[in-house]
C-alpha positions, 0 to 999 in steps of 0.5 A: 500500500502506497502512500498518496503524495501531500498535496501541500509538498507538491504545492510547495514544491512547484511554488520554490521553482516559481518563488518570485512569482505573486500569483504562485504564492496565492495559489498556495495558500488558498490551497492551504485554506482550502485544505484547512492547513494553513499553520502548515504554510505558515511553518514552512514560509517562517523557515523560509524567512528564518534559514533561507540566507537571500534576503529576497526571499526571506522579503517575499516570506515575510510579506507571505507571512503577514497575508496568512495573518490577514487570511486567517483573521478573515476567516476568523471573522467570518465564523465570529456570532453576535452575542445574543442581545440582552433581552431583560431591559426589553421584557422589563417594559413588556412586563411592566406596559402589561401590568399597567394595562391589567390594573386599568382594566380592574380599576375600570371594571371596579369603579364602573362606566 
C-alpha cells in the first residue's frame, strides 16, 4: 500500500521553482485554506524567512507571512456570532406596559362606566 503524495509538498514544491512569482504564492495558500492547513504554510514560509540566507526571499516570506495573518483573521471573522442581545431591559417594559394595562382594566371594571 502506497502512500498518496501531500498535496501541500507538491504545492510547495512547484511554488520554490516559481518563488518570485505573486500569483504562485496565492495559489498556495488558498490551497492551504482550502485544505484547512494553513499553520502548515505558515511553518514552512517562517523557515523560509528564518534559514533561507537571500534576503529576497526571506522579503517575499515575510510579506507571505503577514497575508496568512490577514487570511486567517478573515476567516476568523467570518465564523465570529453576535452575542445574543440582552433581552431583560426589553421584557422589563413588556412586563411592566402589561401590568399597567391589567390594573386599568380592574380599576375600570371596579369603579364602573
Amino acid at each position: 500500500m502506497t502512500a498518496e503524495p501531500d498535496p501541500i509538498d507538491d504545492a510547495w514544491a512547484g511554488l520554490q521553482a516559481r518563488w518570485d512569482d505573486a500569483d504562485a504564492h496565492r495559489k498556495f495558500i488558498a490551497l492551504c485554506a482550502t485544505l484547512e492547513r494553513l499553520p502548515e504554510a505558515g511553518r514552512r514560509y517562517r523557515e523560509v524567512r528564518e534559514k533561507d540566507p537571500d534576503p529576497a526571499r526571506r522579503g517575499v516570506a515575510e510579506a507571505q507571512i503577514d497575508r496568512l495573518l490577514s487570511h486567517a483573521m478573515l476567516s476568523l471573522q467570518a465564523l465570529r456570532t453576535e452575542p445574543p442581545r440582552n433581552l431583560r431591559p426589553i421584557l422589563f417594559w413588556i412586563a411592566t406596559a402589561l401590568t399597567l394595562g391589567m390594573i386599568g382594566i380592574v380599576t375600570w371594571l371596579v369603579l364602573g362606566p
